[in-house]
C-alpha positions in Angstrom: 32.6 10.6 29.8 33.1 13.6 31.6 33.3 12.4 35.0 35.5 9.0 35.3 38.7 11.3 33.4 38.2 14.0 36.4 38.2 10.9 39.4 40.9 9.7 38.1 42.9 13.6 37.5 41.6 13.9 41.0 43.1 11.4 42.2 46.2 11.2 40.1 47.0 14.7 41.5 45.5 14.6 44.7 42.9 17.4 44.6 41.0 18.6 46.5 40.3 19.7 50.1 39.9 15.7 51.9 43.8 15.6 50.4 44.4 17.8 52.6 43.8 16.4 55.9 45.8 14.1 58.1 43.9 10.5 57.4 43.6 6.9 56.6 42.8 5.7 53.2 39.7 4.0 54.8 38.6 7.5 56.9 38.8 9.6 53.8 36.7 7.0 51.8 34.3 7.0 54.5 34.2 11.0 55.1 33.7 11.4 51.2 31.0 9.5 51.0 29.1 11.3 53.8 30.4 14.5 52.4 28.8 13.7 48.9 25.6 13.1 50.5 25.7 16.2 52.4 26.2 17.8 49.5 23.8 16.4 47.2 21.3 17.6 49.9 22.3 21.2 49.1 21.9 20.1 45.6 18.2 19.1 46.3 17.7 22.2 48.1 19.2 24.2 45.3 16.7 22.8 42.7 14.0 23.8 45.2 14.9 27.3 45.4 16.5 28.6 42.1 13.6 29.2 40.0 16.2 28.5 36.9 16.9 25.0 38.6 13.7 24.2 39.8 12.3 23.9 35.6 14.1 21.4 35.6 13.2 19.7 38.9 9.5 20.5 38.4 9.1 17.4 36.0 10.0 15.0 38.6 7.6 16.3 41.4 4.5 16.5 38.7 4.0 13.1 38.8 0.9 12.1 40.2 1.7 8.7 41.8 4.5 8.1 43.7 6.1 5.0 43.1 9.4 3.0 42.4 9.5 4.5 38.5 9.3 8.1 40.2 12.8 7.4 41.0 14.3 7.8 37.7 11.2 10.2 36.0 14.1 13.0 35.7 14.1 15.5 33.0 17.4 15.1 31.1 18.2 19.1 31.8 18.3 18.3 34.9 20.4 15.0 34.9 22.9 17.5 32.5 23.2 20.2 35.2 23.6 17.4 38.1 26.8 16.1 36.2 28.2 19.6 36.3 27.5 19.7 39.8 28.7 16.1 40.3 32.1 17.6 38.4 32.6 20.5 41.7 31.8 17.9 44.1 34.9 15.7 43.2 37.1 18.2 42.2 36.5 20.2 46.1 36.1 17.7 47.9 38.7 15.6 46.4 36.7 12.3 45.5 38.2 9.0 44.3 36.7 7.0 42.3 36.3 3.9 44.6 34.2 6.5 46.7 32.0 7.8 44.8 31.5 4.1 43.5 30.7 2.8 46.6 28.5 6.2 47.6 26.1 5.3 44.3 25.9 1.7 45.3 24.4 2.6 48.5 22.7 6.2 46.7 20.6 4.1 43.8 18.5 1.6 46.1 17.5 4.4 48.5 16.4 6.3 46.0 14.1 3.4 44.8 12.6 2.6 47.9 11.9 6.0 49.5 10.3 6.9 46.5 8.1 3.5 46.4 4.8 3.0 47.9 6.1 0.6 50.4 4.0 0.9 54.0 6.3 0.4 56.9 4.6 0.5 60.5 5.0 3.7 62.2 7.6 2.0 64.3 9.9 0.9 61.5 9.4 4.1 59.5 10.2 5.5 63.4 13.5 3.9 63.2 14.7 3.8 60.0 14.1 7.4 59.3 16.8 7.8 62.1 19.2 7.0 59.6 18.0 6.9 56.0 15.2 8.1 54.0 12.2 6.4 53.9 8.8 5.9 52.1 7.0 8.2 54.3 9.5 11.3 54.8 9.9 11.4 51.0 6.2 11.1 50.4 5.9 14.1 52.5 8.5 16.0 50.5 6.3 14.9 47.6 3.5 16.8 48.6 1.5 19.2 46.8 1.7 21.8 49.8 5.2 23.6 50.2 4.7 24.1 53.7 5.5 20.2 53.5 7.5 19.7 50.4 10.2 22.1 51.5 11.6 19.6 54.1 13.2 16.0 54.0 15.6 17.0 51.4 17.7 14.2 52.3 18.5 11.4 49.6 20.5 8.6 51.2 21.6 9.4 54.9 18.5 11.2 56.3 21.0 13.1 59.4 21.3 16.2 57.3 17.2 16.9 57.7 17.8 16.9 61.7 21.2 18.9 60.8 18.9 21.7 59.3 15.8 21.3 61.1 14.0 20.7 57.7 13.0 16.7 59.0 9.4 15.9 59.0 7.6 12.8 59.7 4.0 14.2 61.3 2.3 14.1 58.6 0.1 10.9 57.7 1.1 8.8 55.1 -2.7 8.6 53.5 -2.8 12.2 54.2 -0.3 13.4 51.9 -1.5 14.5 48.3 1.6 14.1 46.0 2.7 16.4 43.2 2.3 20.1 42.3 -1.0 22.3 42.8 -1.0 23.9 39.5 -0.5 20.5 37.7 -3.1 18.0 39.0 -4.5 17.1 35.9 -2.9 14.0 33.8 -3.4 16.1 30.7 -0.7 18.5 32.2 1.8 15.2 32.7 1.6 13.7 29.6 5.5 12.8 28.8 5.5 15.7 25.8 4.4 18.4 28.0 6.4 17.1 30.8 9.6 16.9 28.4 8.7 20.6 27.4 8.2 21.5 30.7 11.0 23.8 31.5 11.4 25.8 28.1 7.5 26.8 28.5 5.9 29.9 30.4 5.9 28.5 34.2 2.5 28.7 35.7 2.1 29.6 39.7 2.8 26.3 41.2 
């Protein structure tokens, strides 16, 4: 409700800083939807390092088993503040709505897989991870050891990890212990606590 009215003021008015440069309908499509990945990462990162955001992120990386239904385990505070995020994206950047269409089309599937427990063969992980996120890299980021969960922020195109030097893929899949150190019990990710979560005294995680 908030977001298609903005697309299509965007739009309508030509806002935004991709308006401003010299290109073809199809170039601009294509640079906006690398630009809203690129900018989701920073988005990621953001709920990683604001302790304010991170509340709200925490409930997603308590889960103890990481799986397809990971994917959408999201507080709702946290879906609320992505919208208003979502909101600066389009109006900067100057997204259309075919665009940012076509970027969740692509956005929703990767989300489900690399948060599945699909196996791939070091050599496919090898290669896909060259160009989206998979399995294993978000595994990793799902681990309950920061030295590992603060890299592969990526969500779709997995290029902005080797941009910032935060990929990682060296550690074993069957290696990696998913979720948050000072929540490994299920009694502590029972869907009440988990919904109360970030309005509660946060512990040392």
């Amino acid at each position: 409700a908030m977001l298609v009215p903005l697309l299509r003021r965007t739009e309508r008015n030509r806002l935004g800083l991709l308006y401003r440069l010299p290109l073809s309908t199809t170039g601009r499509t294509f640079l906006r939807i690398r630009l809203l990945d690129y900018t989701l990462w920073w988005w990621h990162w953001i709920n990683h390092r604001v302790p304010f955001f991170w509340r709200f992120h925490l409930p997603h990386h308590v889960d103890l088993d990481l799986d397809a239904s990971t994917a959408v385990r999201f507080h709702f505070g946290e879906m609320s503040l992505s919208v208003l995020y979502r909101m600066l994206q389009v109006r900067v950047l100057g997204i259309s709505e075919l665009s940012m269409s076509l970027w969740q089309l692509l956005l929703m599937p990767s989300i489900f897989f690399h948060h599945s427990n699909i196996e791939l063969s070091p050599e496919q992980d090898r290669i896909l991870s060259r160009l989206i996120v998979t399995p294993r890299m978000h595994g990793i980021h799902h681990s309950d050891y920061q030295g590992e969960t603060d890299s592969n922020w990526s969500s779709l195109l997995s290029w902005w990890d080797f941009l910032h030097h935060t990929f990682r893929e060296d550690i074993p899949q069957e290696a990696v212990r998913i979720g948050v150190p000072a929540y490994q019990s299920q009694d502590d990710v029972t869907l009440p606590r988990v919904l109360a979560m970030p309005f509660t005294s946060q512990r040392d995680d």
